[in-house]
Each structure stands twice: as structure tokens, then as C-alpha cells.
C-alpha positions as a LaTeX table, in Angstrom:
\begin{tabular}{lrrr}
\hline
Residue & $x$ (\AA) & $y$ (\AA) & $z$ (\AA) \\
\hline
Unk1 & $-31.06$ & 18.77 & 2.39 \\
Unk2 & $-29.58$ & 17.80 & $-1.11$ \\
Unk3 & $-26.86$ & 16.13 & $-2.37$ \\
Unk4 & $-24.51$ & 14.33 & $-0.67$ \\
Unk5 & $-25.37$ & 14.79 & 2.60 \\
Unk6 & $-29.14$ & 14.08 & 1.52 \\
Unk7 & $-30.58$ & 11.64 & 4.87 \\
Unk8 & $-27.77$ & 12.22 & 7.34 \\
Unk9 & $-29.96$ & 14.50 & 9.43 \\
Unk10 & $-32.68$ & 12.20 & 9.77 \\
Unk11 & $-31.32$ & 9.61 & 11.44 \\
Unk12 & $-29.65$ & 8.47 & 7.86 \\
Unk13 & $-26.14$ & 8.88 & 9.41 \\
Unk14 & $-25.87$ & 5.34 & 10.07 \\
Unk15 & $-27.08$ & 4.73 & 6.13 \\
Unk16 & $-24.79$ & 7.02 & 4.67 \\
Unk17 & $-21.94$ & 5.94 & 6.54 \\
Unk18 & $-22.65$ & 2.34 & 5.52 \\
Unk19 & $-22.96$ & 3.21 & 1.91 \\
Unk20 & $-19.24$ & 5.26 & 1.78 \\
Unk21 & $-17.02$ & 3.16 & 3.60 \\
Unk22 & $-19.15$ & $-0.46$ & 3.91 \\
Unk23 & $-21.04$ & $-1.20$ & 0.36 \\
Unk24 & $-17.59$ & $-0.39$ & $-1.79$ \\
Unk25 & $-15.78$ & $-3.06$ & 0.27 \\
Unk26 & $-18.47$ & $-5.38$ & $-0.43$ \\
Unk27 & $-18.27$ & $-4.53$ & $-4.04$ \\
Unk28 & $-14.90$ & $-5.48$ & $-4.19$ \\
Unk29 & $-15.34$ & $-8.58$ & $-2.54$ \\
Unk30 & $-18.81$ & $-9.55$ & $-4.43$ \\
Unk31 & $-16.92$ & $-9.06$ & $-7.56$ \\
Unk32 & $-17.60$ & $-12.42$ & $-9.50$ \\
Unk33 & $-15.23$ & $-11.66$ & $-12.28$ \\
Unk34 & $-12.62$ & $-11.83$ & $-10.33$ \\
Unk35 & $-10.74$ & $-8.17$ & $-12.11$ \\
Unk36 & $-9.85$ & $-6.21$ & $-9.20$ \\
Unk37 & $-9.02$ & $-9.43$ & $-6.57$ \\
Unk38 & $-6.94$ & $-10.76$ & $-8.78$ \\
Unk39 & $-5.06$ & $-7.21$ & $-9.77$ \\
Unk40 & $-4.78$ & $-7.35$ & $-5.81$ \\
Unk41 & $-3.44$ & $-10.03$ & $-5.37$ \\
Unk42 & $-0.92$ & $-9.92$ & $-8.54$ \\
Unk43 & 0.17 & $-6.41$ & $-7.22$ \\
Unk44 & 0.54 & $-7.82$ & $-3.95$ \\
Unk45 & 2.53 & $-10.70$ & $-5.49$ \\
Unk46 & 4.89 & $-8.51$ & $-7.36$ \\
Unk47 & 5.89 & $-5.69$ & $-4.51$ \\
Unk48 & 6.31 & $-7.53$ & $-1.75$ \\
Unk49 & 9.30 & $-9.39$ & $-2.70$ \\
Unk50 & 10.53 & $-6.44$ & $-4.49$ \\
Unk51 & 10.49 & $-4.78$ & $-1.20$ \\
Unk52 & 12.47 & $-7.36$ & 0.46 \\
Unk53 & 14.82 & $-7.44$ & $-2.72$ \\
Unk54 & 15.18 & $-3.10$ & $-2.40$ \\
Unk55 & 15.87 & $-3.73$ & 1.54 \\
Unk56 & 18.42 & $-6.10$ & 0.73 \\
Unk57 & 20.47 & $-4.28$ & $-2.00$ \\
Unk58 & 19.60 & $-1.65$ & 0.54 \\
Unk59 & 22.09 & $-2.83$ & 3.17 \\
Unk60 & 24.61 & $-4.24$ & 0.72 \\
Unk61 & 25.30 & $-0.70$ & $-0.38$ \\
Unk62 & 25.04 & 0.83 & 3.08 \\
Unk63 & 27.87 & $-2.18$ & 3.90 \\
Unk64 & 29.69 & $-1.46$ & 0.64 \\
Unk65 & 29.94 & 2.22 & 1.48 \\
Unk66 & 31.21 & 2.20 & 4.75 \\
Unk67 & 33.79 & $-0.43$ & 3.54 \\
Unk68 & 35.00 & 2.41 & 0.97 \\
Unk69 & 34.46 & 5.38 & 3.47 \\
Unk70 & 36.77 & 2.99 & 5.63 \\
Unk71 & 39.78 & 2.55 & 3.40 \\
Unk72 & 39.76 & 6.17 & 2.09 \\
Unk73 & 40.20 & 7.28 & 5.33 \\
Unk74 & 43.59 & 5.06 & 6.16 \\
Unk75 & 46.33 & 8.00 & 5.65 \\
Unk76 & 48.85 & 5.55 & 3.95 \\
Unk77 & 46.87 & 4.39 & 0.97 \\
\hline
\end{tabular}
């Protein structure tokens, strides 16, 4: 066998497994320069609170348009 799937059939499952999902998680937390953990963590920082703050202004306009659907429906206005 060649390429990618080069050592699965010999028992190498377990090895090639480890080396797609396991080794680039370690590389990310090995990193001693600190570029992609601290991306994380600055991303993470930033869109959280934006997603509370979208939720929010979320339900203010669901409560602003009902309030409007509400008065455009009274028949003397």
C-alpha cells in the first residue's frame, strides 16, 4: 500500500489514527510561540460577547415588532 493509507493494514490503524486526529492537537497545544492559542483565545474573546450582544438586539427587535404589528392592527388608529 502507498500513500495515505500506507501502514493501516498492518496493524498501523492505531498509528495512523493517532497521527490524524491526536499529533495535530498536540501541535497546537505544544506550540511555544504562543500564535494560534492566543488567536484562540482572542477569537474566543471577541464572539462570544458578540453573540450575547446579537441575541439581545435579537429580542429587542422581535419585542419592537410585535409592539408595531400590535398598534397597526387597532382599527381606529
Amino acid at each position: 500500500m502507498t500513500g495515505r493509507w500506507q501502514g493501516v493494514g498492518q496493524g498501523g490503524a492505531g498509528r495512523w489514527l493517532r497521527r490524524r486526529t491526536v499529533e495535530p492537537l498536540l501541535r497546537f497545544h505544544r506550540d511555544e510561540r504562543g500564535e494560534m492559542l492566543e488567536y484562540a483565545l482572542v477569537f474566543t474573546a471577541i464572539t462570544v460577547p458578540l453573540l450575547f450582544l446579537a441575541e439581545r438586539l435579537a429580542e429587542v427587535l422581535a419585542d419592537y415588532f410585535s409592539m408595531i404589528a400590535f398598534y397597526v392592527s387597532w382599527p381606529f388608529l
